[in-house]
C-alpha positions, 0 to 999 in steps of 0.5 A: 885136389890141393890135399891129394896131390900136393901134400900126400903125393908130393910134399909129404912124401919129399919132406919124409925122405929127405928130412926129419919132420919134426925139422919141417915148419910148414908156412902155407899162403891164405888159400882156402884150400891150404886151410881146409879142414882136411888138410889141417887134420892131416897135417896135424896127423902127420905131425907137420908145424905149420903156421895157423891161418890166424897168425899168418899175415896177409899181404904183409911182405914185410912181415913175411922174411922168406919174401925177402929171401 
């Protein structure tokens, strides 16, 4: 579901038409879905940088600039 109709359907396709890819850092929160095997092979497929499940911080707002944003 997460694969298919948010990054294939949505996020994707609004990145390619209004912005440069390689431009886009994709920083996901810690869902299981957003870590699936499928979806980083994507990711990766499509060419999109993101922030490896290993280095994002759980529950750290402080760590984490956009929630100050």
């Amino acid at each position: 579901m997460y694969l298919n109709e948010c990054l294939k359907k949505r996020l994707i396709s609004f990145i390619k038409q209004h912005h440069e890819i390689e431009d886009v850092f994709f920083w996901p929160d810690l869902a299981s879905s957003h870590y699936s095997k499928e979806v980083i092979a994507y990711l990766r497929e499509e060419n999109v940088d993101f922030v490896q499940e290993q280095d994002n911080p759980s529950n750290v707002p402080q760590a984490r600039w956009i929630e100050m944003f």
